[in-house]
N, C-alpha and C positions, 0 to 999 in steps of 0.2 A: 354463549358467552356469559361469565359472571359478572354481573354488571352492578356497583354501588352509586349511589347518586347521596351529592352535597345539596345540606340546605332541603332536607327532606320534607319541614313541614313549610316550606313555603309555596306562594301559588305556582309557581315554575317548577318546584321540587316535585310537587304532588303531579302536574301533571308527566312529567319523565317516571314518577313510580308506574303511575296508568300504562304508561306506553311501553313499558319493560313488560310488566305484568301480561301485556295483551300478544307480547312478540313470541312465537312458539322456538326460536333460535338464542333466546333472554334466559337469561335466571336474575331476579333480582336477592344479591348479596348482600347487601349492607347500605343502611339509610341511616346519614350523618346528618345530625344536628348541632347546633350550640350544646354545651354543657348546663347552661344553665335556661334552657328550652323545656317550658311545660309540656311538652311533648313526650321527652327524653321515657322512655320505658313502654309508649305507644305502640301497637303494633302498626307498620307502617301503611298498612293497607286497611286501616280503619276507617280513613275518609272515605272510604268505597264501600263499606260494609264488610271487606275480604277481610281473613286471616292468611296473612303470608307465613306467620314463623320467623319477622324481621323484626326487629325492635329497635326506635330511633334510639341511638346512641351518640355520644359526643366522643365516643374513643376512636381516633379514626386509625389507629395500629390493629385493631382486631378486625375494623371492617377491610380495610386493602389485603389483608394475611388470608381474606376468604374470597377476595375479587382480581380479574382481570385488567378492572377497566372502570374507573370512577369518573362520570360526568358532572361536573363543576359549573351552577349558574349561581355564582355566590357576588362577594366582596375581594377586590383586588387581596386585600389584607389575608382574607380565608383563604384564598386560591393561593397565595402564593404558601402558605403552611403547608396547604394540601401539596405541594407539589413538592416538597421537601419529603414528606410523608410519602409519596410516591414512589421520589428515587429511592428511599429507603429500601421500599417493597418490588423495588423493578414492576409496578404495575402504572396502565398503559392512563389517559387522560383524554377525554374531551372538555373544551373549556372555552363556556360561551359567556364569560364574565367579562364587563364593560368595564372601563373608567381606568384602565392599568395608565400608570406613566413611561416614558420611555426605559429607564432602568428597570422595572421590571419587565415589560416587554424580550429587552436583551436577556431577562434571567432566563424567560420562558425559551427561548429560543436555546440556549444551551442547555438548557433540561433535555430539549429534543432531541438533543446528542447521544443520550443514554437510553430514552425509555419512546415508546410511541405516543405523540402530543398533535392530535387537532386542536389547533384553535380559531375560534370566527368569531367575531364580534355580533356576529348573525348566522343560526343554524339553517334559516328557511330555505330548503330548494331555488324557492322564487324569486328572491331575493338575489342571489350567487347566481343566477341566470340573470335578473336585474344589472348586474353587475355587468358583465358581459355586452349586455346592449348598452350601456353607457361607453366601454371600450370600444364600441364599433360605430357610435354615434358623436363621441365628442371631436372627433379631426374635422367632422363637415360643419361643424360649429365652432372653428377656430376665431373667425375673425367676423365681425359683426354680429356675435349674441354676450349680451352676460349675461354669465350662468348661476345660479343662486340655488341653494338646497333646502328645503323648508321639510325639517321634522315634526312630530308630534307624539308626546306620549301623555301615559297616567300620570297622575300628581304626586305619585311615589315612587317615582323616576329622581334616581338622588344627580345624574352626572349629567350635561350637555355639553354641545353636540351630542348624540346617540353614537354607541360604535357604528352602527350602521351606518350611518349621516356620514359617520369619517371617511366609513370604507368605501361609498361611493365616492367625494372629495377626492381618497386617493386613487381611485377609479378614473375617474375625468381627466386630473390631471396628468397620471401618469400616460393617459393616451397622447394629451396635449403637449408633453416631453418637460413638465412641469415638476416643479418640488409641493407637496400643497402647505407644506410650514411655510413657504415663503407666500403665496398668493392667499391663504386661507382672508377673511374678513369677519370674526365670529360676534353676530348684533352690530348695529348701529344707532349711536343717539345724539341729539344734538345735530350741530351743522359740521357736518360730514365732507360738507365737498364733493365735486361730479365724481360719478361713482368711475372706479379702476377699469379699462376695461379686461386687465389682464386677473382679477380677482381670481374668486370664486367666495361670495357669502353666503353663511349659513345664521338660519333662524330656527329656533328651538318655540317650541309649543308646549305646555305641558299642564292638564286638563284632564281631570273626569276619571274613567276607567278606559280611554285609548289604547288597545293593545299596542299601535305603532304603525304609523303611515311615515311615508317619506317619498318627497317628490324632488325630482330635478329639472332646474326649469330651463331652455336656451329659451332666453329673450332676444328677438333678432328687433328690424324696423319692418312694421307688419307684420308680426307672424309670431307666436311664441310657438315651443313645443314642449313637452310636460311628460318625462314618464314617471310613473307612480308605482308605488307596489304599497298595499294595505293589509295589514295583519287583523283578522278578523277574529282572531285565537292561537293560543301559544301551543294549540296543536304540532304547525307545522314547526318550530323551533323544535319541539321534542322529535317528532319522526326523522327532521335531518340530525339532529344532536344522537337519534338509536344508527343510523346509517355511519357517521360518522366514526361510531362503536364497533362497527363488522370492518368497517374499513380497516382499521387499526388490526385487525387479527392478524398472526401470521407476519404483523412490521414489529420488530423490536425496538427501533428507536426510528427517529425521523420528524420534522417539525412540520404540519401539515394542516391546509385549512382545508374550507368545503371547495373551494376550485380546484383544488387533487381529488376531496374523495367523489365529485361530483363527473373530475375528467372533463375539465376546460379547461385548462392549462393550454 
């Protein structure tokens, strides 16, 4: 599969070049950058020491005219040009970029109409398995726990909640037969008042170089229970964001996240 990747010189960027580079079923296409990225004329696989023959470029019409399939961990703002640039090219999307608003959200969603479009707010296997056990866990914790989301990331983390933090919120609730805009609770200060029991609050962290933990807590009386999933490297984001890539092959259009290409549906 010819595979380009956005936001090439950055830490997420560089590692999806690695992970392309290392896949014997890959070709890596095209490595987008900013235009005005001291990078821009690099060969992309200079951070490895390799020569690819790829050069970061900010023209993204030349890199889709030679790829199948561009993976996108950018800015809402970037991803959504890319995906304009996409339909253009009838070429296919993964897109693990956080922070959209509902409107573009909807935009994404009918792009999938036309072209093949994963998107996950989290590529990890673990995570989308994470998820899973929340579905299967939250109806036995309807009534006497409240449940509370505690995230954590690096300090140049620009948006909270985490996508993730949301995905599970709407994990829990949606088992719980719940909306979670309406029960969501994001931070608390001051005098608050006894807490809702119908909630769900979330607390954001953000410190250091944290790749990314997130835990969900049922607090019952005596008893809490806590599942966690900790990111130890943005490894695993790249290997489900390369699966995510094969999946897509052979789909012409269709809007899909890692619970299709993972088969938990």
């Amino acid at each position: 599969m010819k595979i380009a990747i956005a936001g090439a010189s950055g830490r997420m960027g560089r590692m999806l070049i690695e992970a392309v580079l290392n896949d014997p079923d890959a070709t890596l296409t095209g490595a987008l950058d900013r235009r005005d990225a001291q990078t821009i004329g690099e060969d992309a696989g200079a951070f490895l020491g390799k020569k690819t023959g790829v050069a970061l470029t900010g023209d993204i019409d030349s890199v889709l005219a030679a790829s199948d399939c561009l993976i996108d961990f950018t800015r809402p703002e970037g991803t959504m040009a890319h995906v304009e640039a996409a339909l253009r090219h009838g070429v296919k999307l993964v897109i693990g970029t956080t922070g959209f608003d509902a409107s573009q959200k909807q935009a994404l969603a009918r792009a999938g109409e036309k072209i093949g479009i994963v998107f996950a707010a989290n590529m990890s296997i673990g995570v989308n398995v994470t998820l899973k056990l929340l579905e299967f866990a939250a109806p036995y914790f309807a009534q006497g726990y409240d449940i509370e989301i505690i995230e954590a990331h690096h300090r140049h983390k620009v948006d909270a909640p985490s996508g993730t933090a949301l995905m599970m919120g709407e994990a829990v609730a949606g088992a719980l037969g719940r909306k979670l805009d309406d029960c969501a609770v994001y931070g608390r200060h001051g005098i608050t008042g006894e807490r809702d029991p119908s909630t769900i609050g979330f607390s954001a962290i953000r410190g250091g170089d944290i790749v990314g933990d997130h835990t969900v807590l049922f607090a019952g009386a005596g008893e809490r229970i806590e599942i966690t999933h900790k990111s130890a490297s943005r490894v695993s984001y790249a290997q489900g964001a390369l699966r995510a890539a094969h999946f897509l092959a052979g789909r012409d259009a269709g809007f899909y996240d890692m619970q299709d290409v993972l088969g938990l549906r």
